[in-house]
Structure formats: C-alpha cells, structure tokens
N, C-alpha and C positions, 0 to 999 in steps of 0.2 A: 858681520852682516854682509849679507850677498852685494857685489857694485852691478852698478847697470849703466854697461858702455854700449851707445849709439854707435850704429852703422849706419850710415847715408851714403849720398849720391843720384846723381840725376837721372833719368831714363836711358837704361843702355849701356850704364859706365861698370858695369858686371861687378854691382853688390851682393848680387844673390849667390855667386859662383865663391864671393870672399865669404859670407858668408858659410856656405859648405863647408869651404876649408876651418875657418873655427870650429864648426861642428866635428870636424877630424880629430880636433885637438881635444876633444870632451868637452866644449864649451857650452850648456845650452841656446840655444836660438829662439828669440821670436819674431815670425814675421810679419807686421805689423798691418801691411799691403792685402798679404792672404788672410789673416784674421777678416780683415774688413769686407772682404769678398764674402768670405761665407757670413760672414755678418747677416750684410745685407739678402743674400739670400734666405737667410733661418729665421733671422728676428721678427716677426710680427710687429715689433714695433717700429723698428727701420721703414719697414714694409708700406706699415701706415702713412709718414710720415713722407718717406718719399714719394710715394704715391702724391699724396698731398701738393706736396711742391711739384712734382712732373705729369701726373697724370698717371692714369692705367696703363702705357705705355711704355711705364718702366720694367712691368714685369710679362713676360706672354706664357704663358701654358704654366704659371707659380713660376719659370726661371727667369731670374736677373737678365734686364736686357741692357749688358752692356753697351752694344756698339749705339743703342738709342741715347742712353745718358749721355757717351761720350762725347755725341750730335748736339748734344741738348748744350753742353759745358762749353764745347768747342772755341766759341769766339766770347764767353760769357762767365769771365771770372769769377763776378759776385754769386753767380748759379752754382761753382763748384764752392765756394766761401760756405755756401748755405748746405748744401750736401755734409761740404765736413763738417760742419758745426752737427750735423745728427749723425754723422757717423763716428765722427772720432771719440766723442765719449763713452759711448760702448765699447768701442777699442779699448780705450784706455780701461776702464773698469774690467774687461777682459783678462788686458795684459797684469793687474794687479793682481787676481787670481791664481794667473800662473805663475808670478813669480813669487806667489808666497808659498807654492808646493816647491821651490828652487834649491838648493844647495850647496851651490857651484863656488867659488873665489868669486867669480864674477859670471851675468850673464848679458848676451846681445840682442839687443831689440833694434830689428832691420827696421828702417823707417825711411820712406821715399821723401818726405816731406818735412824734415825735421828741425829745422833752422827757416821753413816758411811759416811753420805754425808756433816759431818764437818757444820750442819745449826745449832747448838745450839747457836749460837751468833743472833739468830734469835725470840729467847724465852725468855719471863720475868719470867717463871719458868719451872722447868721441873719435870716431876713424870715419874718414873720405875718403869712398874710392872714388876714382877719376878718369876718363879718357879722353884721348883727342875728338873732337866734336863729331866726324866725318865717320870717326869709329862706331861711335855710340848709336850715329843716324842709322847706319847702315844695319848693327845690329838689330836696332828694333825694326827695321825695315823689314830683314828678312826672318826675325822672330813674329811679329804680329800681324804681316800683311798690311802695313800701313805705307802711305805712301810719305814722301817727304817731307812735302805741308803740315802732315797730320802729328809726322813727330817735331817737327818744329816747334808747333804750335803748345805740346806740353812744353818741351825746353826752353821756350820761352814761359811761362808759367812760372818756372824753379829759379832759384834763384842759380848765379851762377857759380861753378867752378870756384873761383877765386875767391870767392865772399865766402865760401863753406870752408874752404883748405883753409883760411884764416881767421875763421873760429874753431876749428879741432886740433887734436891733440895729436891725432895720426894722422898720415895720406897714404893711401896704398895707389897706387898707377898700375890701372889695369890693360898690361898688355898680355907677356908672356905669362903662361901659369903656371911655369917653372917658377921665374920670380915673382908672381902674386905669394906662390906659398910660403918664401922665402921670408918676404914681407909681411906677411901674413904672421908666422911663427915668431917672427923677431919682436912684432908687436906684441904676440900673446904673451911671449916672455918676459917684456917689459911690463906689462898690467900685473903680473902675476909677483914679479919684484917689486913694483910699487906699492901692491897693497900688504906687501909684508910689512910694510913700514909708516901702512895707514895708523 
C-alpha cells in the first residue's frame, strides 16, 4: 500500500522548492496549501460558508479576496481556527481522492500546518524543512510583498522549529540547493529502504 510522508515547515523555510525536488525523484506531490486555494475559490460551499463567517468581502468580482481574509485573521486566532475547521475538510476529502488514483512506494503531502492541526498521527513519516528565521522573513518579504510585522505575525501562529524537528523523522536545512538535493535524495533513499522492510 502507498505510505504518505508529510512535508512541513513554517513560512519561508522553502518546502515548496524540497518539495520539487521529490517531484524530480518520481515522487508524487500534494500540495495541501494550493488545493485549499483553489478550494476556496471553486467550492460553492466554502463560498457559502465563508461568506458566512466574514461577509461578502471575502470574495469581489467571484475572486478570493485574500489580502481581506488575511486582515480579517491577522491579530484573531480563533478566526483562522474557524476558517480551517471549513476548509480543511474538503482538503482532506480532496486529498483522499487523489491518493487513491496513487501508485507510487510512497507519496508527499506538503502541509503548512501539520503538527498545528495535531494530523501527524496521519503520516508514515515526516520531514522538516527549516531555516534561520532572518532567512525565512526575508524570503516571504520579498516573495509576497509583506512587510515584517505581517510575517511575523504567521510565524508566530506556527508552531516553532524545534517543536516540529522533534516530532519528525527527517530535517532537511534549507539553505544551499546543492545540499537541499543532496538531503533531499538521501532521504528519499531512505523511505524507499524502509518500506521494503515494511
């Protein structure tokens, strides 16, 4: 039977790029993040229900209005608790779809949040990428146009670094991407040896 090894990590800490790289290897990918986007954008029932909870101002001309919700969550935890409680189970229900068309050794479900929403009991292994903080700010700084407050403000949301590297199974340290690949392949080799012996 297919395994399903988590990929995590905080905003910034370039899971998406470790990601890639599996996808090099033949590995399938889901990513968990982008499913919910377009979620929210397609589902009429997300639609509804957000609306609900935020008002008409979540969506303008039928498109998701992120940088409104973002406003909305910003200082207001329990707002995004309630958001994911209607998103994430269409995620999920999503992702089981896809991984029953799977047929890989194993596949990766990228997941931003994955040891905040308590699913690690959900994974037959897990990898943590990681960066130095300073790293990770600046990348989403100059990826999303945000200022430093604004990524703060998720990074403190996530839980931290330490707390994740010491519930998984892997860490990958995202600096070089000579050695991301490096680490990257050693791991897939290792998953790949492991489940022969599942």
């Amino acid at each position: 039977m297919t395994k399903i090894v988590g990929l995590t990590g905080g905003i910034g800490s370039g899971k998406t790029t470790v990601a890639e790289m599996f996808k090099s290897f033949g590995v399938p990918v889901y990513n968990a993040d982008e499913e919910a986007k377009i979620l929210m954008q397609n589902s009429e029932t997300i639609k509804h229900e957000l609306i609900d909870l935020l008002g008409e101002s979540c969506y303008t001309d039928g498109q998701l209005n992120r940088s409104y919700i973002a406003s909305q969550v910003f200082a207001d935890q329990r707002l995004l608790e309630r958001i994911n409680a209607i998103v994430h189970p269409k995620v999920a229900a999503h992702f089981e779809e896809w991984y029953s068309n799977q047929n890989a050794p194993y596949v990766i479900k990228e997941v931003a949040i994955l040891f905040e929403t308590k699913s690690q009991h959900l994974f037959d292994f897990i990898i943590t990428v990681t960066a130095p903080i300073e790293t990770r700010i600046q990348r989403v700084m100059d990826r999303d146009q945000k200022t430093k407050k604004e990524v703060m403000s998720v990074i403190n949301n996530q839980l931290p670094d330490l707390e994740k590297i010491n519930q998984s199974n892997f860490v990958i340290i995202s600096n070089k991407l000579a050695e991301m690949k490096v680490n990257s392949l050693a791991i897939h080799n290792e998953i790949i040896n492991k489940l022969k012996n599942y």
